[in-house]
Structure formats: C-alpha cells, structure tokens
C-alpha positions in Angstrom: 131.0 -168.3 -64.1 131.3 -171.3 -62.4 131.2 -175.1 -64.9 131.3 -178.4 -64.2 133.0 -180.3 -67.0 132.6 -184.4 -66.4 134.8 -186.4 -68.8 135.1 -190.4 -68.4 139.1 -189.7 -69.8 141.7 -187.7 -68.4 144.9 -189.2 -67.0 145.3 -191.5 -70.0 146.8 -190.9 -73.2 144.4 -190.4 -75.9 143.1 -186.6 -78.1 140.5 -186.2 -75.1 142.6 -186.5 -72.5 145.2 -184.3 -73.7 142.4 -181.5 -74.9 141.4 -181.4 -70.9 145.0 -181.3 -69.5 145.0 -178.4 -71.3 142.1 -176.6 -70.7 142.6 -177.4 -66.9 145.9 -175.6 -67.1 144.4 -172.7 -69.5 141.3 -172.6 -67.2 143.5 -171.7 -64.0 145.8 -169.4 -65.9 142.7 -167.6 -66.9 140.7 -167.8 -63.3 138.2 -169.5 -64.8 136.3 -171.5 -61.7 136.2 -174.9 -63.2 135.5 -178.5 -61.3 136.5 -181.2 -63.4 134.8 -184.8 -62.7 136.7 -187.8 -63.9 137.9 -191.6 -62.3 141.0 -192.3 -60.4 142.4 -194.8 -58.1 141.1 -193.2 -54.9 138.4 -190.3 -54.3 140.6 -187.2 -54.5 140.2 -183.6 -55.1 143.3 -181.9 -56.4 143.5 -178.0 -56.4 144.9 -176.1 -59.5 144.6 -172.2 -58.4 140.3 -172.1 -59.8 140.4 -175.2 -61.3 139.8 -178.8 -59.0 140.4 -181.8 -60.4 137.6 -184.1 -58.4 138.9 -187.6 -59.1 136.2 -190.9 -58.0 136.8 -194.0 -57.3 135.2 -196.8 -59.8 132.5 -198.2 -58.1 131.9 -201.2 -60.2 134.7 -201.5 -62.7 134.3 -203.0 -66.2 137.1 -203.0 -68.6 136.0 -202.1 -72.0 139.2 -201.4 -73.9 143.0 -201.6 -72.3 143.0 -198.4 -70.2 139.5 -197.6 -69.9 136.9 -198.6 -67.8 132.9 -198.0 -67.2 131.4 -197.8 -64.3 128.4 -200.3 -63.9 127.4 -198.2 -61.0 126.5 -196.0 -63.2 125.1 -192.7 -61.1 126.5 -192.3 -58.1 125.0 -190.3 -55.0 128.7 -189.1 -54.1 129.0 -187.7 -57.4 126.0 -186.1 -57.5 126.2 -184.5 -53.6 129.4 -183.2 -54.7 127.6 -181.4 -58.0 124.5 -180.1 -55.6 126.7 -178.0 -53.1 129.1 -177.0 -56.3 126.9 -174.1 -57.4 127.4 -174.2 -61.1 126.1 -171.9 -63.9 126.9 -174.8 -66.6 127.7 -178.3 -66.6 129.9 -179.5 -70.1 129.7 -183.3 -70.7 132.6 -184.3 -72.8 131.8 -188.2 -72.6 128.9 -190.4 -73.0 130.6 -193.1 -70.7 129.6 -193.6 -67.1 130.2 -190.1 -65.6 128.6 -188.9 -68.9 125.8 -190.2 -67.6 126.0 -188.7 -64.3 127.1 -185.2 -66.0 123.4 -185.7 -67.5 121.6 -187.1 -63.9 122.8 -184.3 -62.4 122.0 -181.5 -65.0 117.7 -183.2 -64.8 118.3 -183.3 -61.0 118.9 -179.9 -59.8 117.8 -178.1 -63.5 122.3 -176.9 -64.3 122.3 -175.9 -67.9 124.2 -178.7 -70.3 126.4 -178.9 -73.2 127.9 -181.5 -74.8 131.3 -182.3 -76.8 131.3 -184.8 -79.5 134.9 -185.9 -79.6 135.3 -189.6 -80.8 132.8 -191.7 -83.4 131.6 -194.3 -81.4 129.1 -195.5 -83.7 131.6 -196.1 -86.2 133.6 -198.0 -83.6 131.0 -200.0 -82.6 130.8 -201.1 -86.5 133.9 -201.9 -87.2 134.3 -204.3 -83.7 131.1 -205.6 -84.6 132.2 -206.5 -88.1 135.7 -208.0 -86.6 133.9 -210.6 -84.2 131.5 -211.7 -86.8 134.0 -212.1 -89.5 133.4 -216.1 -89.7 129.8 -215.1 -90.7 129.2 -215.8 -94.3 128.3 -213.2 -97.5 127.5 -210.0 -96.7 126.5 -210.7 -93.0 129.3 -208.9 -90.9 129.0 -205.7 -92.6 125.1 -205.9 -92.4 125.8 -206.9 -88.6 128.0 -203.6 -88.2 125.8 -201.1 -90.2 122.8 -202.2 -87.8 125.0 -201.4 -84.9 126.2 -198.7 -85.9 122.8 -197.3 -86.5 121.8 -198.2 -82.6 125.1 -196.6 -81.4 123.7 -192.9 -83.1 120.3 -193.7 -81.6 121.9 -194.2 -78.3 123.9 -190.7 -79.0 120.9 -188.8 -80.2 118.8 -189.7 -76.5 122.0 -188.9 -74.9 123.2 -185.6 -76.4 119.4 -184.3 -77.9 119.3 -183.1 -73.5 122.1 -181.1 -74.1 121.3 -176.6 -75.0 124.3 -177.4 -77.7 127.0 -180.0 -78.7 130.5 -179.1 -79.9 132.0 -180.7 -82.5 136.0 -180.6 -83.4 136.1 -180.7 -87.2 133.5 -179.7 -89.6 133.3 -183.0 -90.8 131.9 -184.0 -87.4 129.6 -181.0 -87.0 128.0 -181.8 -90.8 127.7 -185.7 -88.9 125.7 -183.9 -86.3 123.5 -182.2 -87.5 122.1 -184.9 -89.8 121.5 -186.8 -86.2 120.7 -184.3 -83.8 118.1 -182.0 -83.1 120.4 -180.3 -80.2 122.0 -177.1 -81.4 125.5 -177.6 -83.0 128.5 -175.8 -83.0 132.8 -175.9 -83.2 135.6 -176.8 -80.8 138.4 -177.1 -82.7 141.9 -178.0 -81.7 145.4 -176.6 -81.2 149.1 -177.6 -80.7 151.9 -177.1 -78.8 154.5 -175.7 -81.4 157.0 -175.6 -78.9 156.9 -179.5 -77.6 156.5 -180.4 -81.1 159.2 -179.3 -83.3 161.4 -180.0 -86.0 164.6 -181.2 -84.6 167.9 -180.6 -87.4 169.1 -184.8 -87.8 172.5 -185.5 -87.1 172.5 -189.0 -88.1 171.7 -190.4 -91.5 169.3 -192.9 -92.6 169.7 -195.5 -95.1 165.7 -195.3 -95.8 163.2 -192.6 -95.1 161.3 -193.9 -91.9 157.1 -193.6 -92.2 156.1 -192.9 -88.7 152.3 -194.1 -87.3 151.5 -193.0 -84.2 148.0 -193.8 -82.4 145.7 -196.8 -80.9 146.7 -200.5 -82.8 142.7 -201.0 -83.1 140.7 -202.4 -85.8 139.1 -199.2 -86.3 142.2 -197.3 -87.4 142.2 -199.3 -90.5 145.8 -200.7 -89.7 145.2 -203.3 -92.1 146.1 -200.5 -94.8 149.6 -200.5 -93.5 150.0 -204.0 -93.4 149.2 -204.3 -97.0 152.0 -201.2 -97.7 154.5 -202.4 -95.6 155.0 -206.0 -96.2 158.0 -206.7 -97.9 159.3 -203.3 -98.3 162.7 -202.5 -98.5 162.5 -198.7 -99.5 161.1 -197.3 -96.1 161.0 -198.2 -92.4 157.8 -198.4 -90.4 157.7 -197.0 -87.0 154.4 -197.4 -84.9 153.6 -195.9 -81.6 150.8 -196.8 -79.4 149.3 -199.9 -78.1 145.9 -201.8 -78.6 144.1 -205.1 -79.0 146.0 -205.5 -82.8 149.4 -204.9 -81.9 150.1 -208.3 -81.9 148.2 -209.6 -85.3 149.8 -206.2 -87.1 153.2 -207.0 -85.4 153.4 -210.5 -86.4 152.4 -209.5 -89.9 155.0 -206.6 -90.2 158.1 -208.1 -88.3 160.6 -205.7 -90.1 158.9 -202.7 -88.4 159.8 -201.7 -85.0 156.8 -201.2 -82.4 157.1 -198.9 -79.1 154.1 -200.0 -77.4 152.0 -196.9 -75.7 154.4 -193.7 -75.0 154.2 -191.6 -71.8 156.7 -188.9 -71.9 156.9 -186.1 -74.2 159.9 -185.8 -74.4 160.6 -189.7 -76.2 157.3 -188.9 -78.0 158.7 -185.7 -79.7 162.0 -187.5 -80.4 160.2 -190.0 -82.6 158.2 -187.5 -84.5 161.5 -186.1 -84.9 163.4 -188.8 -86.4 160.3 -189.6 -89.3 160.3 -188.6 -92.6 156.7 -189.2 -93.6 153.9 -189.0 -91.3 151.0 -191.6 -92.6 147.6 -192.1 -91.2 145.4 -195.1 -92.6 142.3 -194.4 -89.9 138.7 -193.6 -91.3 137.0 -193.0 -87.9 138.4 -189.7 -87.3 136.3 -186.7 -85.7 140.0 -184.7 -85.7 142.8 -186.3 -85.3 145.1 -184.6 -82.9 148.1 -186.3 -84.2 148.6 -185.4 -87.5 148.4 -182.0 -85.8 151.6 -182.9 -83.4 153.4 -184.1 -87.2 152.5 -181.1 -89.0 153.9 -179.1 -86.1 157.0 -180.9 -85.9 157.4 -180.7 -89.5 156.4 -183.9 -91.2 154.7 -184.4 -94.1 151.2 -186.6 -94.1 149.2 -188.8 -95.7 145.7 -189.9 -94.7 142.8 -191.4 -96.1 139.6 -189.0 -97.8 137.2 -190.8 -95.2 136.3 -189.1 -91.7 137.9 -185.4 -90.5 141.3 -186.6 -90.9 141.4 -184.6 -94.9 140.6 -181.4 -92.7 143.9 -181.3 -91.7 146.2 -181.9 -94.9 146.3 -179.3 -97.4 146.1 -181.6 -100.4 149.5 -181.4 -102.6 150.6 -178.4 -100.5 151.5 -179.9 -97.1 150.5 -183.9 -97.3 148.2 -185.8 -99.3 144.9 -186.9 -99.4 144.7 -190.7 -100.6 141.0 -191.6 -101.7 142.4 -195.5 -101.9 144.7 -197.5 -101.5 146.3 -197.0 -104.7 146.5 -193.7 -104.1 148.1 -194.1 -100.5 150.8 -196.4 -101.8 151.4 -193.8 -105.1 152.0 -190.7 -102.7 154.0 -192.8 -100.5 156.1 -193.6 -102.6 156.3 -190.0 -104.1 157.5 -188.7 -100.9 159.8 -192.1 -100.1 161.6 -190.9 -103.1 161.7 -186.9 -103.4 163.5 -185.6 -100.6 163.2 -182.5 -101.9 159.4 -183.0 -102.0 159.7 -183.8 -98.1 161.5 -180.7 -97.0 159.2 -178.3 -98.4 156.1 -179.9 -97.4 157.1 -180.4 -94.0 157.9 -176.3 -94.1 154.5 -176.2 -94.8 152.7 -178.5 -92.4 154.7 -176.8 -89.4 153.2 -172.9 -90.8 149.9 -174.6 -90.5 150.7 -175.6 -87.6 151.3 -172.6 -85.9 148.5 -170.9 -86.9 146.5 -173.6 -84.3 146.8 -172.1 -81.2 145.4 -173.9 -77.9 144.8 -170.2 -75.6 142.7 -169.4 -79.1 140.9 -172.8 -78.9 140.1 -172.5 -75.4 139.0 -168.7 -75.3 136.1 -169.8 -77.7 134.9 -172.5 -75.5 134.9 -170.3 -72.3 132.9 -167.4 -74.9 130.5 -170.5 -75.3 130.0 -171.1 -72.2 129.3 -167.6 -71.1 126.8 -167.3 -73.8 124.9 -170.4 -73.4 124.8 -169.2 -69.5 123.4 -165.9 -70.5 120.9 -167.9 -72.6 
C-alpha cells in the first residue's frame, strides 16, 4: 500500500497540522509507504524511513489568513509529475485549499482512488467573516449576507468532496453535517492525545484567583466576543489566552486585565500554561473537534464550552466540564467552578481518565484499515 496524502497545512500550528505530524511519524513507525504533499519555503523532499515529506514552493502566493497562504497557481505540472511516477494505490485529500485541488487533478488525471477528510467548517467561517465586514449593513442584512455564503461555501464543498470514494469526518457532529450535504460515502476519523506531553503538573505556587485558560485562533469565528462579555470587569478569575489572529487586538484592548501570549511554538511553554489553569473555557461554535479541549482534559483541566458545533462531544456534561447552551449558562458554570475548588479537583480527575482512553496509534490504525479497504474496493 502505497498513499499520497496532500494537505494545504502542515508546518503551522493549528488541529490539522498537528493530526499529520503525527500520522507522518506513526506512518514510518508502522512502514507504512506514505508521500505527503504540502507548501514550504523551497521544493524539498524530506525522508522519514517510508514516509517523504515532499514540500513545494508557492507559485503564486495569496495570503488568506496570518500563516496561510493559497496558491493562485492553482495545479501545478511539478506536483502532478511528481504524483505520476509516485505509483500510488490511494490518494487522501485532507484540504480543499490549493494542493486540495491538485490532490483532486491528479486523482481525474491518471484514475488514483480518492478520499477525503473533513477537518474544519469553512462554510461556517465564511459566515461569520462575511457577517463581520458587513456589520455597518442595516436590519437583518449581515446575517442574511452570511447565511447566503454560507450556503455557497457547502455548495463549493459538495463539487469538491462528492469526487471523493469516502470522506472522514472527526466528530459525529461533523459526520451527521455530512451526510445531510454529501452524496459521497461518509465515515470517522477521530482524534487522540498525547497524555504524556500533556499532563497535570502538582502547583507549587499559589494563586490569589483561579486563572480560566483559552487557548486557540483570536478570530471572529471562535465567538471570542463571549469572553469579552465574561471577563470585563472581573475580579474573581484571571484570563489567560493563547494564540494569535486578526482579533487579538480588538479582544485585547477590550480585556486589558488579561494577559495575552500571542501564537505558542514549543510544547514545552504550551504544556506549562495548561498547567498553571484552573478552568479550561471554550466559547467557539464552529467546531468539527476541537483538539484542544482534548490537550486540557489530558492535562487535567476542567471545561466549559458552548452546545453549538462538536465541541459538546468532548465534555461529559456535569461529570468532567460543562455544556453551556447560553451565555447565562457559561457565566453560571463559571462561576461554579471559580468558586468550588473541590468541584475543580475532581472534574479535572475526570477529564484526564477521558483522556487517556484517546489514543493517537488507535486513531491512526483505523485510518490506515480505511485505506486498505477503500483500495481493496
């Protein structure tokens, strides 16, 4: 079995990025014969034992958010050459972006077998943006502006994943989305966690006030504004948010008591600040998993997210976090958990036995059973 995986994310820090690193690493542990296809600086091919790493130079560069960028080359002969000689039994698109596209060219051109992944809600993104720049708009026009975007966005999903054998969701929630707009097979990849990176960590200083930990993109469609309207003004909790994006700058002029770390690279920093929070909280609707609140439940943080989205998948409800249906409900359960410590302790005991019962080797052995059987198709 030899696959071609093409994914317009990999070096940068987001869920899909991190989900490849992995694989690529499980993949040549395994001797699995995998090429992934992805952007770089320069053309480069870097060997890992069976795996390659085949990293391509942006042709014609357009910045569409702060670290990522489309192609406007769109297919490239290159790319395509390299898939030609590659003899592969299965090509698995994990992006729609630019070398989605070619993942999809070159599964038509020389007649490779394709599947898909569905990993982030880009229709729903596409909504909420489209709602933010037409905010001036009077009545009802912005969210009528965003709902016929984001009906455009699944039509351009549905032409783009409908040529795929099947398409992998990671959360049920997603899959259920799926299947009410796709006529393409559907199926499960789930997630894991690294329990041993992510870990509770015994506190050796004190803190004068439990400290509510955020960690993700500062984007409108995270629903940020939700913790702006909990945290301003408050005096009984400390608000820590890590990761970087277009709204840092509105949410941090807004919130000035909180402290903001910008985009995190190592690890090792990252698992100290999960470390040092009390509360893990999680405003976003937009969520087809959510790999955070699985790096807080492993290192032993209780959450609290929002009903909307996949996001409620990973909180048992009252056992290891809560599920807030509003914002009433956030704000009641936050302050629940600001003031039982008790409460705290034993629901972060919980989250981290969830935890590890989500293993990545577990995750991955599925995928490569689902390619072997959608090659023996």
């Amino acid at each position: 079995m030899k696959i071609a995986l093409f994914t317009d994310t990999f070096d940068q820090i987001n869920g899909v990025a991190n989900t490849y690193r992995r694989l690529a690493d499980f993949a040549s542990f395994r001797g699995t014969n995998l090429d992934i296809y992805t952007y770089g600086e320069k053309d480069s091919a870097e060997p890992r034992g069976t795996v390659r790493i085949l990293r391509f130079k942006h042709a014609l560069p357009f910045r569409y958010y702060s670290d990522l960028l489309f192609d406007l080359a769109v297919v490239r002969p290159k790319i395509l050459g390299a898939v030609r000689s590659g003899g592969y039994d299965l090509i698995h698109t994990a992006t729609p972006g630019s070398m989605g596209i070619n993942a999809l060219a070159a599964s038509l051109a020389f007649r490779i077998r394709l599947c898909g992944a569905y990993h982030t809600d880009l229709p729903k993104y596409a909504a909420s943006r489209a709602e933010r720049f037409f905010s001036v708009l009077p009545g009802g026009l912005p969210r009528a502006i965003g709902s016929a975007t984001e009906s455009l966005a699944w039509k351009c999903m549905a032409a783009y994943y409908n040529r795929c054998l099947k398409v992998l969701a990671p959360s049920r929630h997603t899959l259920a989305e799926l299947r009410s707009r796709l006529k393409a097979e559907t199926g499960l990849f789930s997630r894991g966690v690294d329990c041993e990176t992510f870990r509770p960590v015994r506190r050796k200083t004190p803190k004068s006030v439990p400290v509510c930990l955020y960690v993700g993109r500062v984007s409108v469609e995270k629903n940020l504004g939700l913790l702006e309207q909990l945290f301003r003004g408050r005096e009984n909790a400390r608000l820590v948010v890590v990761g970087d994006g277009p709204c840092r700058k509105a949410l941090q002029s807004a919130l000035p008591q909180a402290e903001f770390t910008g985009a995190v690279h190592d690890r090792n920093v990252l698992r100290s600040l999960y470390a040092s929070a009390d509360i893990f909280v999680f405003p976003s609707e937009t969520e087809t998993f959510g790999q955070v609140l699985m790096e807080a439940a492993a290192t032993g943080l209780p959450r609290i997210v929002t009903g909307k989205g996949a996001s409620r998948e990973l909180v048992r409800h009252g056992v290891d976090g809560f599920v807030a249906e509003n914002m009433e409900e956030f704000s009641g359960y936050m302050e629940k958990l600001i003031s039982e410590a008790h409460l705290r302790e034993n629901m972060g005991l919980a989250a981290r036995e969830f935890a590890l019962t989500k293993r990545w080797d577990e995750v991955f052995s599925v995928l490569l059973d689902e390619w072997e059987a959608q090659i023996n198709k």
